[in-house]
N, C-alpha and C positions, 0 to 999 in steps of 0.2 A: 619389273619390280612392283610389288603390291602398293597399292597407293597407301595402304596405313602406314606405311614406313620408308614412303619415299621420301618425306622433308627431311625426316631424324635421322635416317640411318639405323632405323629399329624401334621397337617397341617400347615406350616408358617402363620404367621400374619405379613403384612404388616405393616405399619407405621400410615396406614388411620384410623386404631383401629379394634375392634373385631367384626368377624362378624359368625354368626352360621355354625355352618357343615364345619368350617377351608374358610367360602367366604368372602376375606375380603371388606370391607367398603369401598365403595368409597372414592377417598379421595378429599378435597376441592378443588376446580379449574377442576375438572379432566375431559375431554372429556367427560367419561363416568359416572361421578356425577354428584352433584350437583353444584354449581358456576357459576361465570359469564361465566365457559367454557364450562360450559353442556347444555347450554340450552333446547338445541336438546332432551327431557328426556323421549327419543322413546321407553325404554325398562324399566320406570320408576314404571309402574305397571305391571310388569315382576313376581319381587318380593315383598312383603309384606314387608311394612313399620315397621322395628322391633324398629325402636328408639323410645327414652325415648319423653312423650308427652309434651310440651313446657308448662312452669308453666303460662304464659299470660294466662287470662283470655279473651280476646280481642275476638270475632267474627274474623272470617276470612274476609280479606278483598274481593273484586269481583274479584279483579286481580289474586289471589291465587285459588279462584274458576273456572277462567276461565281456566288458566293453569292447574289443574286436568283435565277437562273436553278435554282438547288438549290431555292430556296423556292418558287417558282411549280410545280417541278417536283410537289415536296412537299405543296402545296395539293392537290393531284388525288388526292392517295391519301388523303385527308381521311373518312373513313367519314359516311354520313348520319345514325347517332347523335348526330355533334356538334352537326350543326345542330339535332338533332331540341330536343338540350339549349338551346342557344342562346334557341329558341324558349319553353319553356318560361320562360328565365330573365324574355324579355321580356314574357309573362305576366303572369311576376310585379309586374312594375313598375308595367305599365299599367293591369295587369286591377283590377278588383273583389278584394271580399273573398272572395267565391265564389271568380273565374276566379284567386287566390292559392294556397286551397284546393287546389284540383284541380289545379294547375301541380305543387306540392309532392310531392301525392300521386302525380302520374306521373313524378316527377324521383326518386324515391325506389325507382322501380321499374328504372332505372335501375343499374348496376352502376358504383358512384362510387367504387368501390375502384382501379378504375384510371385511369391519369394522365392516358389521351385524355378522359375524360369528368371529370377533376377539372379538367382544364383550357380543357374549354367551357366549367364556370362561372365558372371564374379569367376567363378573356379577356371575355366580354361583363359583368364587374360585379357577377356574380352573388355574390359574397363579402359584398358592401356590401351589397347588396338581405338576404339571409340575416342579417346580424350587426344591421339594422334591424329585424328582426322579432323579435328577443328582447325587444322594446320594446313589442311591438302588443298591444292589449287582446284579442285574441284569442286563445283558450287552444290551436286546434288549429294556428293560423296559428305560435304560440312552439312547438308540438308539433315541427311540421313540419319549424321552422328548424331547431331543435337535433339533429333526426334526421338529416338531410341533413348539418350542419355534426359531428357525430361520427364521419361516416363520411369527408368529403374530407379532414377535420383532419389524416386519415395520412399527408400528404405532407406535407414539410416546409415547401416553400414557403408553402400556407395555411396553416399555422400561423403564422408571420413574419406573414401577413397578417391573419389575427384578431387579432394582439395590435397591432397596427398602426390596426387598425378601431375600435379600442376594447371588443373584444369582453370582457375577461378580467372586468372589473367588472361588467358585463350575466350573465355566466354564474355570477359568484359573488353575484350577486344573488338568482338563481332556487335557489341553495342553501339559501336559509332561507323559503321560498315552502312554503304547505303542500302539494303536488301532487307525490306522487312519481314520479309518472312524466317529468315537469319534472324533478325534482332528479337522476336515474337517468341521463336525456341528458347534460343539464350537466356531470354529474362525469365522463360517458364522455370527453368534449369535451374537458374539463378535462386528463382523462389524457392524449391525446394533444399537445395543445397544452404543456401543463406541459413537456416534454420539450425548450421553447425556452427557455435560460436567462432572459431578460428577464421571461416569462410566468410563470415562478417566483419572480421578485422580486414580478409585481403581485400576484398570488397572496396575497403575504405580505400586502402591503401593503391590499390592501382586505378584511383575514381573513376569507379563505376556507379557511385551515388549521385551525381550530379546529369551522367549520363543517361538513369532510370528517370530520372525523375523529366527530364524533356520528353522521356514519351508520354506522360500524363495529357501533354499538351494536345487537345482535341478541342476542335471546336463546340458551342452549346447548342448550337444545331444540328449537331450530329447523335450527340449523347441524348438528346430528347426526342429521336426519330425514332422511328421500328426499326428493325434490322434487315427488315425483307423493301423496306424504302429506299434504302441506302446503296452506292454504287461501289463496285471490287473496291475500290482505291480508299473510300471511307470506312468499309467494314476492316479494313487492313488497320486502319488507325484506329479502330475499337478496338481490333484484339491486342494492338500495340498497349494501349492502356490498360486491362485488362492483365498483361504479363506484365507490365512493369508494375502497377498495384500491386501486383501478387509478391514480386521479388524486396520493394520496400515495404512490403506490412513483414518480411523474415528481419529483414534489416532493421527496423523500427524497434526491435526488441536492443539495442542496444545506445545507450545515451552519447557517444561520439557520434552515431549516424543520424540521428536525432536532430544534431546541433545541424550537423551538417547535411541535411534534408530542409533546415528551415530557413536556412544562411542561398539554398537554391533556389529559393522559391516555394517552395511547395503546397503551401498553407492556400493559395488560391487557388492554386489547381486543382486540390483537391475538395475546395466547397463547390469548383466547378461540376468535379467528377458526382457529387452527392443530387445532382440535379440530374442525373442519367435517368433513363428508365429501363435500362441493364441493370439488372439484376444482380449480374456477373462478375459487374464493375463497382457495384455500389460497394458486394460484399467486403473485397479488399479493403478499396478505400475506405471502409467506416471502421476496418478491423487495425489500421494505421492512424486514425486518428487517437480512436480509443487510447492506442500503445505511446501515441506522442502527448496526450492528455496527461501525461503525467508529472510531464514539465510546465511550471508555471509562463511560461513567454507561449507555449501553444493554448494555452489557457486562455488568456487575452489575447491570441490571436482568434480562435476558434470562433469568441464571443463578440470581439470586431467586425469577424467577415459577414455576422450573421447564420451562422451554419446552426446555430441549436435549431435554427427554425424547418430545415432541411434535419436535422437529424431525429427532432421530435416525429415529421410526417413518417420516418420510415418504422418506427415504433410500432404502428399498424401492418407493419410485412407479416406476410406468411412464412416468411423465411425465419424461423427460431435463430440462425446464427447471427441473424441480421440484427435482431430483437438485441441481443445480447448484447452486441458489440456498442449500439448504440443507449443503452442503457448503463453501459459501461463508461462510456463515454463524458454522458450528464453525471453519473457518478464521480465522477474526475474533476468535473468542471465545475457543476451547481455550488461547490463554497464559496464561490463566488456570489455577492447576494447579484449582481446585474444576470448572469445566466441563470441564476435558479428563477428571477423573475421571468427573463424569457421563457422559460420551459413552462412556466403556468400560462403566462398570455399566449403560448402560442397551442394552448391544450396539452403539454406531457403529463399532466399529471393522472389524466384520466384512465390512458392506458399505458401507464404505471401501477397503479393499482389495478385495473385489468390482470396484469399482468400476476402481481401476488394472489389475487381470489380465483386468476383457473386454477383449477384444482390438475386438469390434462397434462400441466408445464412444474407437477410438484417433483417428479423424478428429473427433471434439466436443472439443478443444483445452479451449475454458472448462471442462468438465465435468471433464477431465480433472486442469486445474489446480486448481481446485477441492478435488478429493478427495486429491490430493498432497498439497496444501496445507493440508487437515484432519488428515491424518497426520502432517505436518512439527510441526504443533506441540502435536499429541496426543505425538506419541516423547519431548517434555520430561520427561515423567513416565518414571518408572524399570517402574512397575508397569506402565504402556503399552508399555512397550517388552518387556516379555515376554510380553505379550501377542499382543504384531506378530510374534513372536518363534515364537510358536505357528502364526500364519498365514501362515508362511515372507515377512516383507514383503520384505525385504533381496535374496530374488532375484527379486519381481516389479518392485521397484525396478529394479533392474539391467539387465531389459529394455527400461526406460525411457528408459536413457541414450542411444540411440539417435536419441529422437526431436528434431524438426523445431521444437516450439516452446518460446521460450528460456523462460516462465513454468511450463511442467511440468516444464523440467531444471531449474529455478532451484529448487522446491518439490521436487522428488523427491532431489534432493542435498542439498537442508538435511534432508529424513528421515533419510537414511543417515548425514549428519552425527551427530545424535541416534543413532542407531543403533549405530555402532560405534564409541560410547566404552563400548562391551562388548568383552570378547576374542572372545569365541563370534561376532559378528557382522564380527568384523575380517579374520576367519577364513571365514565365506561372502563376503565378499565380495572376497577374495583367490580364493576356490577357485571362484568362478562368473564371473572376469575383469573385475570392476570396478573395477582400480585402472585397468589400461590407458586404459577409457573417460574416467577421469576426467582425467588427465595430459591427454587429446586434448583436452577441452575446455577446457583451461587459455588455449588459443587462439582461446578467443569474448572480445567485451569485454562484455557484458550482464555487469553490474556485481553485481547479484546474485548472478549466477549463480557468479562468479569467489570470490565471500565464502565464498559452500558446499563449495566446491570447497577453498579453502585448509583450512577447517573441518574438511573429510574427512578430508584429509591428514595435517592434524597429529594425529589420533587414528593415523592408520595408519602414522607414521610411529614410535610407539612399536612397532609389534612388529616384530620384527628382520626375517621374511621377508617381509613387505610393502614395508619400507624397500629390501630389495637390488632388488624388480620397480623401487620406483621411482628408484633411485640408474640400474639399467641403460634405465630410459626418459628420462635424465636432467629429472628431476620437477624436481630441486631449481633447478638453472638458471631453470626455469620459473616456479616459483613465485618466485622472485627476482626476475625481471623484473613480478611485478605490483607490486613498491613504486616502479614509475615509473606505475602507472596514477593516473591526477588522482582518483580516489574516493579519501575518506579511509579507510572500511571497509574498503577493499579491502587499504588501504596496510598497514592494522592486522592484519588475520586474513592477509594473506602474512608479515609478518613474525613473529608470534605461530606459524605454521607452520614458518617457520625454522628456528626455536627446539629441537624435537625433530632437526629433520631432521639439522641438523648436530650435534648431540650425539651420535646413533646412527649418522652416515654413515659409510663406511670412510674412514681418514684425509683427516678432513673441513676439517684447517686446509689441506690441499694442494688439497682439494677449492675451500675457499672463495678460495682467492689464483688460479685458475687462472680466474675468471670477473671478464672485465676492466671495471674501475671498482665492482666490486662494492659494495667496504668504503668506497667513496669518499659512494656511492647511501645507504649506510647511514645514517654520520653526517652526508650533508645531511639527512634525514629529522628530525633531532633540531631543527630549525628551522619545525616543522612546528607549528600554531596548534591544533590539536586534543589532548587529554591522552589518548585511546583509541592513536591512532596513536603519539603519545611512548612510554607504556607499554610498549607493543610493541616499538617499536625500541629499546628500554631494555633489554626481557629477550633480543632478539635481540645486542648487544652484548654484554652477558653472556655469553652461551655464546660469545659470537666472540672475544671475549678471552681465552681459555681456550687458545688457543693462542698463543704469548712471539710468532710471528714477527707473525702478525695483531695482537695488540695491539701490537706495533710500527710496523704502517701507521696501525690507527685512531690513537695519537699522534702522525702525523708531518701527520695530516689532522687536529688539532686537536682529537680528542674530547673530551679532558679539559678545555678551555676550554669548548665546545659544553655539557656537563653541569654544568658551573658552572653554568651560568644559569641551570638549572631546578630549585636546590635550593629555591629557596623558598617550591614549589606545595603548597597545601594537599588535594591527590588522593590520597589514600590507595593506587590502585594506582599513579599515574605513582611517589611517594614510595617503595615497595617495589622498583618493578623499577629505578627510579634508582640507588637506594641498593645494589641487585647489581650496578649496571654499575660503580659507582665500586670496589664490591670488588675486581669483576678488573680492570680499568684502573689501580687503583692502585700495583698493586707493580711498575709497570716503570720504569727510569729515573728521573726524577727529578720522576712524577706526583703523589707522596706531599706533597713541598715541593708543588709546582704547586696543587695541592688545596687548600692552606692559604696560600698566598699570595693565594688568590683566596679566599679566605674560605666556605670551605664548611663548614669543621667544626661553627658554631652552629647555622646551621638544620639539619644534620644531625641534632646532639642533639634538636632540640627533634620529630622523628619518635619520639622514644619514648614521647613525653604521647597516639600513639594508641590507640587500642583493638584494632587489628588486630593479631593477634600476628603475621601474616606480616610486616607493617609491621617488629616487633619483630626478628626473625631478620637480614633483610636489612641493616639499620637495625646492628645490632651487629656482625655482620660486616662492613660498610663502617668502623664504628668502631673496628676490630678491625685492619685495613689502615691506618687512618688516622696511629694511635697508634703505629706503626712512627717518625715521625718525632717528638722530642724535642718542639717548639712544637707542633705538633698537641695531644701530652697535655695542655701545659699549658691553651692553648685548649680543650679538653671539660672540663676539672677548672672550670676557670672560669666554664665556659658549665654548672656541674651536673650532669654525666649521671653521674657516682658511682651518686647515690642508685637512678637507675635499670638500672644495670648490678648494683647489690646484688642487687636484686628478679630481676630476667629471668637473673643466672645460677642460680637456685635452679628454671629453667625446667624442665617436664618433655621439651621442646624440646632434643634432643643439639645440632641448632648451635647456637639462639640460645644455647644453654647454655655453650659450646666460645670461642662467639666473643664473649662477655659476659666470663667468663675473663682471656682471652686479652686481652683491651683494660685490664680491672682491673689485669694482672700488668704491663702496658708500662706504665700511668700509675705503678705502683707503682716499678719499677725507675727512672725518672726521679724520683720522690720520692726513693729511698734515696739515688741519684746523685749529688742538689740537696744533699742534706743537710733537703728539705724548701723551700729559698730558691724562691719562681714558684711554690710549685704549693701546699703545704701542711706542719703541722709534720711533724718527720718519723715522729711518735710516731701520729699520724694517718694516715700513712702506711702503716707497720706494722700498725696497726689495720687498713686495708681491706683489706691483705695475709692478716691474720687471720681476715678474717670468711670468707674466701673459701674458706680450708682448709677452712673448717668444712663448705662445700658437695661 
């Protein structure tokens, strides 16, 4: 009996359904079938059409005739490898333990890297035959299988099809088998196949993760030797590592193995493994880190074990994927301010920017984003940024802007973002023409990219000659139109940009009424379900009401009702920049009554119980407007806020101070008014009048 089907009693069957002599059926969709994914159906008249004959009656249509005639055409250009494999496979089935053997051993000599020859064994069964001999009591016949099967695994379609054969359980079985050179195939196997999501759930499930990750374990002596120094037995536990890297960087792409990667250990094994001078081994492993950096516990881990300093040195490889992986990496991690300081003390930043000014690494897109992207959120730090500051980043940035893909402008504009909340860099990057660029791409929608871009602006809309390029590229227009884009961020950092713009713009309330439905866009915004975005259009109001005709539209569009409704959030910023819009909104017409008829003035007071003294500022100047109307005082006297306008005018805060004051003196002039009647005696009155000189 053929050793492929001596445990079973036969050849596995796929899921695609049954197919003669243990070959199973293509299955629908499949590269190598029929469906919209096989069209290619080069090996279509290979084998003899065994299925059942379609009960239609119908003629064939011409389209189905012509496509035969493509495949018969097809069959002829069929090279005698294929069959050479074919034959072999059938060897396999029939033969002996021997004529298994020796099938193997010549199927291997074979070049199975590519698809004509992955799909000789695909089409005659040869899958099933292979994923059965991980089962056979023989150690060169499992030798063989898993040889073969590491190598066709690289296509996508055999993968689907191992995990379908039952293969995943069979390979994680031979994981804890003592025979390393068994376990070395397997976890090769593993690697590629792991790359199918399903095959990373089974993975989990018959733990094989905790399994992979004990071959990491290698001593640091060994990992830091030559390979030609090294004795059989320790070159055996390189390549042991080396397949098991490979097999958890496929698995890493999913967040349960993740967990369960870090719950085994693995965080030190692999700042072990980054200490290699394998090449081979670093790769994986720094391409698993990267993928596990995206959880915050690998985050601080990575930054406890010390590995940024290790992953910094390999930033100088030759290895572009290496480059990548590990700039990917710091991109992950630098939000952190302790790693992104590592990364400067231990030199990443140098070749970081290396990296964005070769000009040879412009077509490697990932690579590129990558080290953008390690910059963007290295420049959080102030100390980083005079750094970058030193390695002129600002105009190798600026080059950038140019380019073709939206993930290197999206990261190279969040740097400059960072960047030029300095004067000095506001100022290169006016004088080397990167406002212009950035207005242009105010007309991508990649949502990102649009945030960075608001970001830049409102830094650079603070210094006055910046503002006039961007008043005469008309920016501001521009940026106005992203509070229609459906992102919330978007909706937030455009109006947050607003905010300067029209402050600094030349007669900016004529500016803002000349752009039609503008002020209307605004306060619908204020309907908006997110507290980032409210905030935003809160302090965009603010400045917009600063001119009498504008806060006369936003009233006639119901602002002052619209801001009613959101005094009662407990958000610390939506609560400050609310609290400024009500300031200027309130003094026109008859918003003051409006405001208190609709009962805003308690939950106003009760923003002073915060701790944010901005809170504070805004907070008393709204209550400082408020108290202009007669019932209003009495309402804050009633609702408390005495006590705390005592304290915050004694502020070191000129407004909160000005506008604490200023609210004490209106409840007071309504005491003296009253006689005292509604509000308090009027000796008490006096009294808060008196404490107040004393300030």
């Amino acid at each position: 009996m053929s050793t492929a089907v001596a445990r079973r009693g036969g050849p596995k069957v796929g899921r695609g359904g049954k197919g003669k002599q243990g070959a199973a059926a293509p299955r629908k969709g499949s590269v190598f079938g029929g469906g919209p994914a096989g069209k290619d159906k080069l090996f279509a008249a290979a084998k003899p059409d065994n299925s059942e004959e379609s009960d239609s009656t119908d003629a064939v249509s011409s389209s189905d005739e012509e496509e035969r005639w493509k495949e018969s055409k097809h069959t002829n250009d069929v090279p005698s490898e294929y069959w050479h494999i074919q034959k072999l496979v059938k060897y396999m089935k029939a033969g002996n333990q021997t004529a298994t053997i020796v099938a193997l051993c010549c199927l291997k000599d074979h070049d199975l890297t590519t698809q004509m020859n992955q799909r000789a064994i695909q089409d005659c069964g040869g899958l099933e035959v292979l994923v059965n001999l991980l089962e056979s009591n023989d150690l060169k016949c499992r030798l063989g299988a898993l040889t073969v099967l590491s190598e066709v695994s690289s296509n996508l379609d055999i993968r689907r099809s191992i995990v379908d054969l039952g293969g995943i359980p069979l390979l994680v079985q031979i994981l804890s088998e003592p025979g390393r050179d068994l376990k070395i195939m397997a976890a090769e196997t593993l690697g590629n196949v792991a790359k199918v999501r399903l095959a990373r759930k089974l993975v989990r499930k018959c733990d094989g993760v905790p399994r992979l990750v004990d071959l990491l374990d290698v001593p640091i002596s060994v990992l830091r030797s030559q390979r030609d120094q090294l004795s059989e037995d320790e070159r055996e536990m390189l390549d042991m590592a080396r397949a098991g890297a490979r097999a958890l960087w496929s698995l890493s792409e999913s967040r349960h193995n993740k967990e369960l990667m870090c719950k085994g250990g693995i965080v030190p094994l692999m700042g072990r493994l980054l200490k290699s001078v394998h090449i081979d081994i670093v790769v994986p492993t720094m391409g698993t880190i990267q993928q596990c950096a995206s959880q915050a516990n690998y985050q601080l881990a990575i930054t406890t074990e010390g590995m940024i300093y290790d992953i910094v040195s390999h930033l100088t490889s030759d290895n572009l994927d290496l480059k990548r992986q590990c700039s990917s990496a710091i991109f992950k991690c630098a939000s952190d301010k302790t790693a992104s300081d590592m990364v400067r003390d231990s030199g990443g930043l140098e070749p970081l920017v290396g990296i964005a000014k070769d000009k040879t690494v412009r077509d490697n897109k990932p690579l590129l984003a990558a080290a953008t992207g390690a910059l963007w959120k290295c420049a959080a730090s102030e100390a980083n940024v005079k750094k970058l500051d030193q390695l002129k980043t600002v105009q190798v940035l600026v080059q950038l802007l140019n380019d073709e893909s939206e993930d290197v402008l999206t990261n190279a504009v969040g740097c400059i973002s960072e960047c030029v909340k300095y004067q000095n860099n506001r100022e290169i990057l006016r004088q080397f023409n990167g406002i212009p660029l950035l207005v242009n791409l105010l007309n991508m929608t990649h949502a990102p990219l649009l945030e960075n871009i608001a970001k830049t602006l409102k830094e650079c809309a603070s210094d006055p000659e910046s503002m006039t390029i961007m008043e005469e590229l008309d920016a501001i227009r521009l940026i106005w139109s992203l509070l229609k884009n459906s992102n919330p961020k978007v909706q937030a950092h455009a109006a947050w940009a607003l905010c300067p713009c029209i402050e600094n713009a030349k007669d900016s309330g004529e500016l803002v009424r000349s752009f039609v439905g503008a002020l209307e866009l605004v306060v619908g915004l204020l309907s908006s379900r997110d507290n980032f975005v409210l905030s935003a259009v809160c302090a965009a109001i603010a400045t917009i009401a600063k001119d009498r005709e504008n806060l006369s539209v936003l009233s006639d569009h119901k602002v002052i009702q619209m801001l009613a409704h959101l005094v009662y959030t407990t958000d610390d910023l939506l609560r400050e920049n609310l609290a400024a819009a009500i300031a200027s909104c309130a003094p026109y017409a008859n918003n003051t009554q409006e405001l208190g008829r609709l009962r805003t003035v308690t939950p106003i007071v009760g923003y002073m119980v915060s701790n944010n003294p901005r809170v504070h500022r805004t907070t008393a100047m709204a209550l400082q407007k408020l108290s202009e109307d007669p019932q209003n005082c009495i309402t804050m006297h009633q609702s408390g806020v005495v006590p705390f306008l005592l304290e915050t005018v004694g502020s070191k805060d000129r407004e909160l101070q000005e506008a604490s004051a200023g609210c004490l003196q209106n409840i007071r002039k309504i005491g003296a008014a009253s006689g005292g009647a509604g509000v308090s005696g009027r000796d008490d009155a006096f009294d808060w009048f008196d404490y107040c000189i004393l300030y």
